[in-house]
C-alpha positions in Angstrom: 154.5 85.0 143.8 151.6 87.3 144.7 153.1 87.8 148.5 156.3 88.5 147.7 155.9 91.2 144.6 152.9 93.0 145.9 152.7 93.0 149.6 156.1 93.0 151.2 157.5 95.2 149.4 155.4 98.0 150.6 158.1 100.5 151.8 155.8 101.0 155.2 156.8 97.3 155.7 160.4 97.0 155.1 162.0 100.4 156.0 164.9 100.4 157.2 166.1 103.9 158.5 166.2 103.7 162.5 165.6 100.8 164.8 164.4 103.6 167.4 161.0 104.2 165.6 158.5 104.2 168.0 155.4 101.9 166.4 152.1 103.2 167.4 148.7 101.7 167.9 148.2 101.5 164.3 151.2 100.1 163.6 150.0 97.4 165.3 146.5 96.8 163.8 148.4 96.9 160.5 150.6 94.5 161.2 148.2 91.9 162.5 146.3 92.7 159.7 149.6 91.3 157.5 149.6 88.8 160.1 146.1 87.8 159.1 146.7 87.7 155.1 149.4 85.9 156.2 147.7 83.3 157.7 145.4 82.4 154.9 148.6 81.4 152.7 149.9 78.3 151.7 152.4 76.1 153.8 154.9 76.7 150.3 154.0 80.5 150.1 154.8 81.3 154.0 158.0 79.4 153.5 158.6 81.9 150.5 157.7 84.5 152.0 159.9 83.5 155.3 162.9 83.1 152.9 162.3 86.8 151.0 162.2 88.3 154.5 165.7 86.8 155.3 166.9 87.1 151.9 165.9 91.3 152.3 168.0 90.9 155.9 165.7 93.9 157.1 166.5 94.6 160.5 164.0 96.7 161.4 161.3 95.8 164.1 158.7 95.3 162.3 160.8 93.4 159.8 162.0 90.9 162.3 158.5 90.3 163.1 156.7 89.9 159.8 160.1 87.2 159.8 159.1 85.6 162.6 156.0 85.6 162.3 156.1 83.9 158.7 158.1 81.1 160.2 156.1 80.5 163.4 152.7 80.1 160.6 154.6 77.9 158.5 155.3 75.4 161.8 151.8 75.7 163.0 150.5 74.4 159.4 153.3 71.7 159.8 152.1 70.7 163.2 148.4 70.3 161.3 146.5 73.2 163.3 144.8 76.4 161.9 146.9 79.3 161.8 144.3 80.9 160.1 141.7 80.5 163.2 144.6 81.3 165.5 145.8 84.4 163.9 141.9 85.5 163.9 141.6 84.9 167.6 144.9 86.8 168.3 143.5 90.2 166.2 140.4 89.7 167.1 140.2 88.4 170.8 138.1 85.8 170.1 138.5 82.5 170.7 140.2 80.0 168.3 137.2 77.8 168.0 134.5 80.4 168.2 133.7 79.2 164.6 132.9 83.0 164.2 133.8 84.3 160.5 132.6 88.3 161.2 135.1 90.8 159.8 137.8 92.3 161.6 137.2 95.1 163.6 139.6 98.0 164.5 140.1 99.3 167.7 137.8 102.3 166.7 134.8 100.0 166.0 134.9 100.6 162.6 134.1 98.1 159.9 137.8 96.9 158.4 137.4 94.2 155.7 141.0 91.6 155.8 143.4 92.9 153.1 143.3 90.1 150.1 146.2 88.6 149.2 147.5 88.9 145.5 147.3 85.1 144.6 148.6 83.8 141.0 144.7 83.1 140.4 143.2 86.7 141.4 146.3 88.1 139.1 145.6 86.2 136.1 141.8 86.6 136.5 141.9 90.5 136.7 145.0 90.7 133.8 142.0 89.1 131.7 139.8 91.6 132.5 141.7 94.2 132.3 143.1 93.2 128.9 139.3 93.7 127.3 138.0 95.7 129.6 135.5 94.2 131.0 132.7 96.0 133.3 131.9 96.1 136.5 129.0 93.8 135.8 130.3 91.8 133.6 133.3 91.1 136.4 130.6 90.7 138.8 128.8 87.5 137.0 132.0 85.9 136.3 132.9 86.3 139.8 129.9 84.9 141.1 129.9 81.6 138.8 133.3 81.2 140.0 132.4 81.6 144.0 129.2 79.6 143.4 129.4 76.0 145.4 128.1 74.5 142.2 131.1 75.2 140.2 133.3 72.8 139.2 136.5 73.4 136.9 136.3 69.7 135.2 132.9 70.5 133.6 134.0 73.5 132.3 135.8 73.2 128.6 139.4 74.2 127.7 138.4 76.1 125.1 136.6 79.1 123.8 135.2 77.1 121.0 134.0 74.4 123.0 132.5 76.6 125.2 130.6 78.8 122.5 129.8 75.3 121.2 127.1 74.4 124.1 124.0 75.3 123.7 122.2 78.9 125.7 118.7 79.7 124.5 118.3 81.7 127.3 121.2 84.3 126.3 121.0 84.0 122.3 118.7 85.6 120.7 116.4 83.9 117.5 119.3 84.3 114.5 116.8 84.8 111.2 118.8 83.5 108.0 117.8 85.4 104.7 118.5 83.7 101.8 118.3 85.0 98.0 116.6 81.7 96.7 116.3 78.2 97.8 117.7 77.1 94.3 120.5 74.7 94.9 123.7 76.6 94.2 126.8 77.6 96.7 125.3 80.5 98.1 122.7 78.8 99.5 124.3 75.9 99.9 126.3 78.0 102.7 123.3 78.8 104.5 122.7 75.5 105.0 126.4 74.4 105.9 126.5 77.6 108.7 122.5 76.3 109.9 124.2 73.0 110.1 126.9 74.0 112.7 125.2 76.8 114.7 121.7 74.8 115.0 122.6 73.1 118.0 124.0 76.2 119.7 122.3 79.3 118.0 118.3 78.9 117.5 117.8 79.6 113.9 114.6 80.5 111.5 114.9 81.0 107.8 113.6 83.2 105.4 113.7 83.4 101.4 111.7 85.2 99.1 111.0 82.5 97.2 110.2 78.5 97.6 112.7 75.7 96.0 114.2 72.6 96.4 116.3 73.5 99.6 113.5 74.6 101.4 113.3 70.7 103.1 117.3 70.3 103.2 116.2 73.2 106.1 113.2 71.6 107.4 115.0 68.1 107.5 117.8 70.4 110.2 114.0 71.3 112.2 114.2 74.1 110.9 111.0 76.6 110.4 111.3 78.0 106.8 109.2 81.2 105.7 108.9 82.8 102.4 107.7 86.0 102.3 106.7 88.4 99.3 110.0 90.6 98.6 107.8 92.2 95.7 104.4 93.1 98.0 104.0 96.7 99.0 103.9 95.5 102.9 106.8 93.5 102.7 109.1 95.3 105.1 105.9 96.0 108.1 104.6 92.0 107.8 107.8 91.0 107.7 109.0 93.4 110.9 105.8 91.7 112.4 106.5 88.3 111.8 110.6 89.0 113.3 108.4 90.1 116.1 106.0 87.0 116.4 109.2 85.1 116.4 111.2 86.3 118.6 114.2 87.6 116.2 116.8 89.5 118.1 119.4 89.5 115.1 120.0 88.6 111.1 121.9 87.3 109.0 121.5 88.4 105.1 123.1 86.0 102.5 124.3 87.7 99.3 124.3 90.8 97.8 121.3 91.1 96.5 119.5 91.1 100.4 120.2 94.3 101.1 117.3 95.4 101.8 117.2 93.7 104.8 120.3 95.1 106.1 118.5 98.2 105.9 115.9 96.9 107.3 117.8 95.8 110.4 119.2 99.6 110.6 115.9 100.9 111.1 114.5 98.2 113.6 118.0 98.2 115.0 118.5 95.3 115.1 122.2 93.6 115.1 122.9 92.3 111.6 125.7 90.3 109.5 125.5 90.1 106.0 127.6 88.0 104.2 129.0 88.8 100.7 129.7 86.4 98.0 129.7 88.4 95.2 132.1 90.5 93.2 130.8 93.0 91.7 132.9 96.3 90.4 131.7 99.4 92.1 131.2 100.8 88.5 129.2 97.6 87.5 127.2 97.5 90.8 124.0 98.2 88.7 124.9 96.5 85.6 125.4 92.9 87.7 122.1 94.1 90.1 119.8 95.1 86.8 121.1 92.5 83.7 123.2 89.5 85.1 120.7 88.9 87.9 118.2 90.5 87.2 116.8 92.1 90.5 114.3 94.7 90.0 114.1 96.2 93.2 117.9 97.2 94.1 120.5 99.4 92.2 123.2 100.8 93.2 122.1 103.6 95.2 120.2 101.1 97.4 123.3 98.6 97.9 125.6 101.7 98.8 123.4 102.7 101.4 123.5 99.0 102.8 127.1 98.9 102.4 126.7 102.1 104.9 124.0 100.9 107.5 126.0 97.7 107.7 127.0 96.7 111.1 129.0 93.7 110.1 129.9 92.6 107.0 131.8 89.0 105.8 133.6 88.4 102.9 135.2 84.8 101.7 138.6 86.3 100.8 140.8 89.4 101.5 140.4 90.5 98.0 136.7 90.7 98.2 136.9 92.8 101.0 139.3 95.1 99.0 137.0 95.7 96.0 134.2 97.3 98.2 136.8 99.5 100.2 135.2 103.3 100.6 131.8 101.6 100.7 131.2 100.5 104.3 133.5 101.4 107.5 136.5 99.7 108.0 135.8 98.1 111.3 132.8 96.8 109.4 134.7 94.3 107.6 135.6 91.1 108.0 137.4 87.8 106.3 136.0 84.4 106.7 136.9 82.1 104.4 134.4 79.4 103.8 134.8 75.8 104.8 133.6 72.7 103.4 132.2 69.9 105.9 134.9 67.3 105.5 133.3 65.0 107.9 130.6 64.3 105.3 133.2 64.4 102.1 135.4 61.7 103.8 132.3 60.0 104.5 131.1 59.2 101.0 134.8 58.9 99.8 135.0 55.8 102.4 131.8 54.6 101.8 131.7 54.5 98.2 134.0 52.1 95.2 135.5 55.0 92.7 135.1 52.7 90.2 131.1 51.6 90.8 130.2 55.6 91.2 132.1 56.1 87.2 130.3 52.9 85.8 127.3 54.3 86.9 127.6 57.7 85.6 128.8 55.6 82.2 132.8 56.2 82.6 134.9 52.9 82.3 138.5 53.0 83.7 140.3 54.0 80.3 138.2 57.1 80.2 139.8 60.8 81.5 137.1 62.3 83.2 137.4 66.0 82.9 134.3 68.1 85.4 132.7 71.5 85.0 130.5 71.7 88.1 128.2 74.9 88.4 125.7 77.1 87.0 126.2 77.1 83.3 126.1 80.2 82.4 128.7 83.0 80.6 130.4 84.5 84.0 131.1 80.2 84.6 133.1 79.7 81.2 131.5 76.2 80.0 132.2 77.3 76.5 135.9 78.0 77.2 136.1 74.6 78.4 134.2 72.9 75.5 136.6 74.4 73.5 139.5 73.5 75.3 138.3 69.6 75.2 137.1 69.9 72.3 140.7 70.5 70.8 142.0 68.4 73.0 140.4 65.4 71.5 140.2 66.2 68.0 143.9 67.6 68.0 145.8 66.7 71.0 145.0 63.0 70.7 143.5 62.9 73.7 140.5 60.3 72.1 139.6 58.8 75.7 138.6 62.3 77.4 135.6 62.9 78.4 133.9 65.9 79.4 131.1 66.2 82.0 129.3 69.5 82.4 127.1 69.9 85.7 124.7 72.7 85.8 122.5 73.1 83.4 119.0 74.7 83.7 116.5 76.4 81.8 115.2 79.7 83.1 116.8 82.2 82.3 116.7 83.5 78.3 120.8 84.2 78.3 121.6 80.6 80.0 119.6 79.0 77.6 121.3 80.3 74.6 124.6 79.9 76.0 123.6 76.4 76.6 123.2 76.3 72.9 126.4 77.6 71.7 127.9 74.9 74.0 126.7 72.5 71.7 127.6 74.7 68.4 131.2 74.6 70.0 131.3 71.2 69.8 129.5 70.7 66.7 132.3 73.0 64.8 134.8 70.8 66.2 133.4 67.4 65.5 132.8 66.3 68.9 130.0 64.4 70.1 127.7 66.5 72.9 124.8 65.6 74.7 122.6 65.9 77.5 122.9 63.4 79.9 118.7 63.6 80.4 117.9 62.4 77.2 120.7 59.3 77.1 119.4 56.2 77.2 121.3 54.0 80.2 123.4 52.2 77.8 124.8 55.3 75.9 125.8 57.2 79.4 129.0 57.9 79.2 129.4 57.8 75.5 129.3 61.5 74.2 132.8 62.9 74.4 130.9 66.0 76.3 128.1 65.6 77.8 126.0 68.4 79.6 123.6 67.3 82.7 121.0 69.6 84.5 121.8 70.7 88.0 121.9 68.2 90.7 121.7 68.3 94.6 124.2 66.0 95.3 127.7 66.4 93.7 130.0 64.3 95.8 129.7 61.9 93.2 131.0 63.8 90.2 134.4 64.8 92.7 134.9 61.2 93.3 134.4 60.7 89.2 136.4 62.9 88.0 139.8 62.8 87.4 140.3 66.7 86.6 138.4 69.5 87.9 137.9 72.9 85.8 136.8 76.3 87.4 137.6 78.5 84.0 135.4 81.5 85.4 134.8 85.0 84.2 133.4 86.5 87.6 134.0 84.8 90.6 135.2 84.9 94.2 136.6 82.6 95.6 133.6 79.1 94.6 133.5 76.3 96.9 133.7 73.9 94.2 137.6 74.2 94.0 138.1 73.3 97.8 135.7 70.7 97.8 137.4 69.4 94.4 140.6 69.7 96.3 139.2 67.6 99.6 138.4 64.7 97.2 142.4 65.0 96.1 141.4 66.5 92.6 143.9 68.8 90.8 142.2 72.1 89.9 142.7 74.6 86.8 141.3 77.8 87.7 141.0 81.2 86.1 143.5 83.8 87.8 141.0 86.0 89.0 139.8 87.5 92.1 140.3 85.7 95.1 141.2 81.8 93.8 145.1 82.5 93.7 144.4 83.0 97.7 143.1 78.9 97.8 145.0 77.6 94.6 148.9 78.5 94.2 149.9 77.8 89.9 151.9 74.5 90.1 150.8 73.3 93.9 147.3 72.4 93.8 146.7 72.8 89.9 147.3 75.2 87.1 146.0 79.1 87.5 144.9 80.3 83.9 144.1 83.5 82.1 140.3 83.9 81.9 138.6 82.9 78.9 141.8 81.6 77.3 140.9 78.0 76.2 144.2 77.6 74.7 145.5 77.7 78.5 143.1 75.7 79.8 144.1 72.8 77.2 147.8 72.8 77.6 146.8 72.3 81.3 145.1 69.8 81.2 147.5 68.4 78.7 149.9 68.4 81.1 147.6 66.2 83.8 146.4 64.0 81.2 149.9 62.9 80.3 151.1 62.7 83.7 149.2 61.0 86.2 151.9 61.1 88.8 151.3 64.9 89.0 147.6 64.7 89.2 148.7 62.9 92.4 150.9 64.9 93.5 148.6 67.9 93.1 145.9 65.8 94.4 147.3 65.6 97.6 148.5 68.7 98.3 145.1 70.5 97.8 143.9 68.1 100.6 146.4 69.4 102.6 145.6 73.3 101.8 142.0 72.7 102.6 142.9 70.9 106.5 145.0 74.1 107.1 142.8 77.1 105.1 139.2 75.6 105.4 138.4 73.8 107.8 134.6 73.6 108.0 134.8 73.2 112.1 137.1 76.4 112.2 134.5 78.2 109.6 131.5 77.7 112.5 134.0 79.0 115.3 134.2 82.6 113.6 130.5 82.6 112.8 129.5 81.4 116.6 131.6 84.1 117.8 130.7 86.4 115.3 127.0 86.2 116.5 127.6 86.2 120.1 129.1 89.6 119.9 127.8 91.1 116.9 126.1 94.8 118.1 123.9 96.6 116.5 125.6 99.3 114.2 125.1 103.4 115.1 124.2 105.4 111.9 127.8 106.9 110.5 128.2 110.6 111.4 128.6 113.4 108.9 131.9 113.8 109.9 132.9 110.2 108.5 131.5 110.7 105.0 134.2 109.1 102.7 136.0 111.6 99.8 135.0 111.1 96.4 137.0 109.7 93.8 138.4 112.8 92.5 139.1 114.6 96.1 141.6 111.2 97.2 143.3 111.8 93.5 143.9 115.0 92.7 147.2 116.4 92.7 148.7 112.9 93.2 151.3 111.8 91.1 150.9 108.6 89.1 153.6 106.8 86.9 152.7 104.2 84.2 155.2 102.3 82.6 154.6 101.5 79.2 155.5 97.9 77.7 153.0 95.6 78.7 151.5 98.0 81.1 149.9 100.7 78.4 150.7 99.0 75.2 150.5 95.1 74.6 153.7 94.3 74.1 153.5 90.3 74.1 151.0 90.8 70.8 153.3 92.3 68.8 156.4 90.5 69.6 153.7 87.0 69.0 152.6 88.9 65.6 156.5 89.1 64.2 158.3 85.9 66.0 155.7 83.8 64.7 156.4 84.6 61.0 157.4 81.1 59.7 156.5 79.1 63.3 153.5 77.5 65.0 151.5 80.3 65.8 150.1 78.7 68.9 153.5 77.5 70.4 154.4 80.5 70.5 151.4 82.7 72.0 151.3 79.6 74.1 155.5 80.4 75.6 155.0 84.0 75.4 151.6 84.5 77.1 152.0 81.8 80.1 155.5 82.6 81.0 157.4 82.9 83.7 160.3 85.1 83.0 160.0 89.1 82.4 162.6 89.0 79.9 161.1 87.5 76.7 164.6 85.6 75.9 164.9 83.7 79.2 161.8 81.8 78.2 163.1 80.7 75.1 166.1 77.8 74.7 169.7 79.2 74.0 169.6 78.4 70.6 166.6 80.9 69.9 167.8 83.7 71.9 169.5 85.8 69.4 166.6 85.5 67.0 164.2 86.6 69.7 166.2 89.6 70.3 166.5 90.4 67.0 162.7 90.5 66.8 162.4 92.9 69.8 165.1 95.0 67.9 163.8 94.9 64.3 162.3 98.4 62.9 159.3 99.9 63.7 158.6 97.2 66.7 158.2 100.3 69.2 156.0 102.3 67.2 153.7 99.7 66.1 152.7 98.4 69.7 148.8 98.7 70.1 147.5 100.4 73.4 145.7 97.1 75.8 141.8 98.1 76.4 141.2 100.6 78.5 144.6 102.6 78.9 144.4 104.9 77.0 140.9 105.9 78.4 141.9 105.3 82.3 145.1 107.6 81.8 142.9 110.3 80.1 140.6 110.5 83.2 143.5 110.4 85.8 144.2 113.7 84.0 141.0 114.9 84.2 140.6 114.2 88.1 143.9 116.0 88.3 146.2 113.7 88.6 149.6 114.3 87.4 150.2 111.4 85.1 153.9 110.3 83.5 154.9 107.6 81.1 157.9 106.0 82.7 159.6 103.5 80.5 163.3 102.1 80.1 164.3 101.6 76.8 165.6 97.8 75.7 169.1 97.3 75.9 168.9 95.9 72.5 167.9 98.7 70.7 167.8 102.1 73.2 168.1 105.0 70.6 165.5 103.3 68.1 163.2 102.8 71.2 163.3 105.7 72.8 162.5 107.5 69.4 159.8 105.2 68.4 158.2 105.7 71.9 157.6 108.9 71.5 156.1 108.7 68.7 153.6 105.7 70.4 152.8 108.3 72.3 151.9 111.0 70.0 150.3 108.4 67.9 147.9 107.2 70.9 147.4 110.0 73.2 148.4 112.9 71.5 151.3 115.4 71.1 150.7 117.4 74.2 151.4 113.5 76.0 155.0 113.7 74.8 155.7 116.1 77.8 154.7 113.2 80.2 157.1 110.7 78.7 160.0 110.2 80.9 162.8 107.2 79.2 165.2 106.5 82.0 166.8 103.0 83.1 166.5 104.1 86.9 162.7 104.3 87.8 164.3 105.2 91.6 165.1 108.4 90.5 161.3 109.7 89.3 159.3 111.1 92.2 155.6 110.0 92.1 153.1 108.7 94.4 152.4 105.2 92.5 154.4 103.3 89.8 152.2 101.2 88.2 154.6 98.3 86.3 154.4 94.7 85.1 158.1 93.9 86.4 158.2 91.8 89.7 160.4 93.4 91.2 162.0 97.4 90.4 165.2 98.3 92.1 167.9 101.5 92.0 170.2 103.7 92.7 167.7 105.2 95.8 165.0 103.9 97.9 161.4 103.6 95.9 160.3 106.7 96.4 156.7 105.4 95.1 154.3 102.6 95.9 154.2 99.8 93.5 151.3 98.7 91.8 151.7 95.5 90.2 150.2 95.5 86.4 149.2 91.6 86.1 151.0 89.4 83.8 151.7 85.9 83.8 155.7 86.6 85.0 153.8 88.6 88.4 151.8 86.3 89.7 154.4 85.0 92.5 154.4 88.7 93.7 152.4 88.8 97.4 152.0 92.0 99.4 151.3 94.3 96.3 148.0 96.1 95.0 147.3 94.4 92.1 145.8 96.1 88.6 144.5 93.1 86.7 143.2 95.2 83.8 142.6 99.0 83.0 138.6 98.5 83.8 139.3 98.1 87.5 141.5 101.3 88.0 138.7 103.2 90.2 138.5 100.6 92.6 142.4 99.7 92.9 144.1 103.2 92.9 142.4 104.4 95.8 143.3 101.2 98.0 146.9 102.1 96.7 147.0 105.7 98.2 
């Protein structure tokens, strides 16, 4: 209790040392100022405090009276009179029912203000102040709503969401939304999800540099939708004016490709968030900005500084975050992953017959509906998954699937053609393919693939379909696997970037290797022949997106977010981040060499296929699950498979994987020292080790040999990083290096480790290592 632990335990109050202390005058006024904090208590806290005086058994004077006193308070509060009024009149020498409420004076005259008691509420009120330091002024307001006679606990939520949730046009400032487009596609289909939930609290305006169809999804919110001129030579100074005109006090910049208007914001200083979708390498930042998209006013240079100015920055999943690391301040970044608004998804589901939405997109009951939804372009994968279906129905005997491909559209030179080689894919194949805009009504449905043009709405295709594919090249983490997964869909999904943080391989659905349509077909082939594990995976994507992406819990962030975004200060000199080659040189860095440098899985495939199906066995050996080869096999086949590992020349014929040989050559440029650490296979260690080094000669040159280090114990080699396909490395010491995993089907389970998908990425992921 605040009595007990703060004021009676002053040592001036409860000393003990001699009962002849003679108690002056103010001793006195002290003690009937206790008397009067005493008297403003509670009938339970003077009986508390009555029983810690007797519990102390202080015998000193003044002891005895803060004792009795306690107890005499607590009878006069029994008795139903004012202990507080008659206390006052005592000190003060006023009458009881003066009604006077002036401060208490000393005998000197001087002002004296009553002592406050410690109360549970003052404690817990200025612990939460002082636990985020908040200012005078800040302490002041809160104070004053709390005092105010208008006040009222039961109108106030129980919450800090709820509470951020009403609405305060008089504290938030005009949010302006940038967009990159108003095309219908996920990006923008976020700006409208976040305008959705913040319109009611946040007042909102939208910008894009161009009209399209989503301007009135905007409008239809109330919202006021400008498009200004990114390409005009004024465009920064009208549109500075027109932030102005409307009162903007903060942005919000949607993709990659606006920002320009984060730098814009750093020079008006304004607060800004800018929200990243995109993945781009920092090597490839100009290669994505000039030829996938196509932007003609930003490069590289231009999104680095933006990546600088940047006062906040959001990315949909940790490993987007980690690919721009260097570019923009720590503290800068943020994860949020996206949601998807259930409310509306359960909605249609429970408004709408499964059955009547597949008869009228053509689908009967028999058929296996298999969905591509997005932009079809080559960084999407359509073709891999033509391919895949393709196969599937011509050799799998899979003659009721159908595919459906959403996304089509014809703008762009590149997605045209690769519109076309769809179509060639399936031609070569014997399949039927067509696009659903030029079917008559009675032939929807009929094409084994069928390709449509994009659409606004897509629940329908979800509720459709009975598979969902996301086989992409480039992506982050796309909306259309969660919302697959709300409508209980099972997903196959490239392993890339950030998808194995929403999808885990055997959960929700099957995690692929990108742009393998072999691996896409056998898992499919595996939902097609079970439908009991379609439900099974079904439901427990539902159940990933309620606890990962909640829609409600997405708006909570981004309401916070903009109620305490500040604007950010230009980085200092001091901060400048090292370059590439100052964070690498003189580290150590050890690569192991099977499957890591060299592609081992190809050449065992090449020589254990001799005589078998070719495609059985790239299929075992590429998706499997077990590091050693022979575990994936049954026991019969075991002894053959070793024999293949051991058979001559297997060693010395293994072919470098793209990239290696070229990454390990500029480690050693930027002065890094760079060793081959490999163990040599049980089966066959002298032949091994010999034929390794002569790999090595064979790929890097002699003066490599010198970095090759064959040892069974990788404990016992000092180094900065091993870089290694094996899950899991133990020894005879303690890892004296940081383990980098080198991605392979057999690693994917692995959590907690940097992760070097290919040799391409090695600039980005080595410096996040060290």
């Amino acid at each position: 209790m605040g009595l007990t632990s703060n004021l009676w335990k002053s040592s001036s109050l409860l000393s003990t040392e001699s009962d002849e202390i003679h108690y002056s005058e103010q001793d006195d006024q002290d003690f009937a100022s206790d008397i009067y904090v005493l008297a403003e208590s509670t009938t339970d806290e003077l009986l508390n405090s009555w029983k810690v005086f007797t519990a102390l058994k202080d015998e000193s004077y003044q002891g005895r009276r803060l004792e009795n006193a306690a107890w005499r308070l607590h009878a006069m509060q029994k008795l139903g009179k004012s202990p507080s009024k008659e206390a006052e009149s005592r000190i003060t020498g006023r009458e009881a029912n003066s009604g006077s409420t002036e401060s208490l004076v000393k005998v000197t005259g001087e002002e004296h203000p009553p002592i406050m008691q410690a109360t549970w509420s003052a404690e817990q009120l200025l612990g939460a102040c002082l636990k985020h330091k908040l200012s005078n002024e800040t302490m002041e307001d809160v104070l004053q709503i709390l005092h105010s006679r208008k006040f009222d606990s039961a109108d106030v939520p129980r919450t800090s969401s709820e509470l951020r949730a009403l609405p305060h046009g008089q504290y938030r400032p005009v949010c302006a939304i940038f967009t990159h487009s108003l095309e219908r596609n996920g990006a923008n289909n976020f700006c409208l999800y976040i305008a959705r939930v913040l319109k009611q609290s946040q007042p909102l305006t939208i910008f894009s540099p161009k009209a399209g169809p989503m301007k009135e999804d905007f409008e239809k919110l109330g919202l006021q939708v400008s498009i200004v001129d990114t390409t005009s030579p004024t465009f920064l100074s009208d549109l500075a004016i027109s932030l102005k005109e409307l009162k903007v006090g903060m942005l919000l910049a949607n993709t990659i490709m606006r920002c320009d208007i984060i730098l814009m914001a750093a020079d008006l200083q304004l607060p800004s968030v800018w929200v990243i979708h995109e993945s781009w390498p920092q090597d490839q930042l100009d290669h994505y900005a000039k030829e996938v998209f196509m932007c003609k006013d930003i490069d590289s240079k231009v999104i680095r500084q933006a990546f600088k100015a940047a006062g906040t920055i959001i990315f949909p999943s940790d490993m987007q975050r980690h690919l721009y690391d260097g570019m923009f301040q720590p503290d800068a970044g943020r994860t949020i992953y996206n949601g998807i608004p259930l409310q509306q998804l359960d909605h249609f589901k429970q408004s709408r017959n499964r059955r009547e939405v597949r008869a009228a997109l053509g689908y009967t009951d028999e058929d296996f509906l298999v969905l591509h939804l997005g932009t079809v372009c080559s960084r999407k994968g359509q073709m891999f998954s033509a391919t895949a279906c393709s196969r599937l129905i011509k050799e799998d005997g899979c003659a009721n699937l159908k595919q459906l491909i959403v996304g089509a559209r014809y703008i762009r030179d590149h997605e045209i053609r690769y519109i076309d080689q769809i179509f060639q894919v399936a031609a070569a194949h014997g399949v039927s393919c067509r696009r659903w805009e030029e079917l008559a009504e009675e032939e929807r449905g009929q094409p084994q693939i069928t390709v449509m043009d994009i659409q606004a709405a897509v629940l329908q295709f979800y509720m459709a379909a009975d598979v969902v594919l996301v086989p992409s090249l480039n992506e982050v983490l796309p909306l259309v696997i969660c919302e697959a997964m709300a409508f209980e869909r099972p997903v196959v999904c490239s392993r890339i970037d950030a998808i194995p943080e929403a999808v885990t391989d055997g959960v929700e659905g099957y995690l692929v290797p990108p742009g393998s349509p072999d691996a896409i077909r056998a898992a499919v082939l595996k939902l097609y022949r079970d439908p009991a594990l379609c439900q099974r995976m079904g439901a427990a994507g539902r159940a990933r997106v309620l606890k990962q992406f909640s829609y409600s819990r997405m708006g909570e962030h981004y309401r916070e977010l903009l109620d305490t975004v500040t604007t950010q200060p230009a980085m200092p000199a001091t901060l400048k981040a090292p370059s590439l080659g100052e964070m690498l040189k003189g580290r150590t860095v050890l690569v192991d060499m099977d499957n890591t440098i060299v592609d081992w899985d190809a050449e065992f495939i090449r020589r254990y296929a001799s005589g078998r199906d070719l495609q059985e066995v790239e299929k075992i050996v590429r998706n499997r699950a077990k590091f050693e080869i022979e575990e994936n096999f049954p026991e019969s086949a075991r002894a053959e498979v070793l024999e293949t590992v051991a058979s001559p020349g297997f060693y010395e014929s293994l072919q470098p994987l793209p990239g290696a040989v070229e990454a390990l050559q500029a480690l050693v440029a930027e002065g890094v020292d760079v060793k081959l650490v490999t163990a040599p296979h049980p089966t066959c260690p002298g032949t091994c080790a010999m034929e390794k080094y002569t790999s090595v000669e064979r790929m890097f040159g002699a003066s490599f040999q010198e970095r090759l280090i064959i040892t069974r114990d990788k404990t016992q080699v000092q180094g900065d990083i091993l870089i290694d396909d094996k899950p899991h490395i133990s020894g005879s010491k303690p890892r004296p290096w940081k383990h980098v995993i080198f991605s392979q089907s057999y690693n994917q389970d692995v959590q907690g480790k940097e992760r070097l998908s290919s040799w391409t990425s090695w600039r980005e992921v080595l410096p996040r290592a060290f």
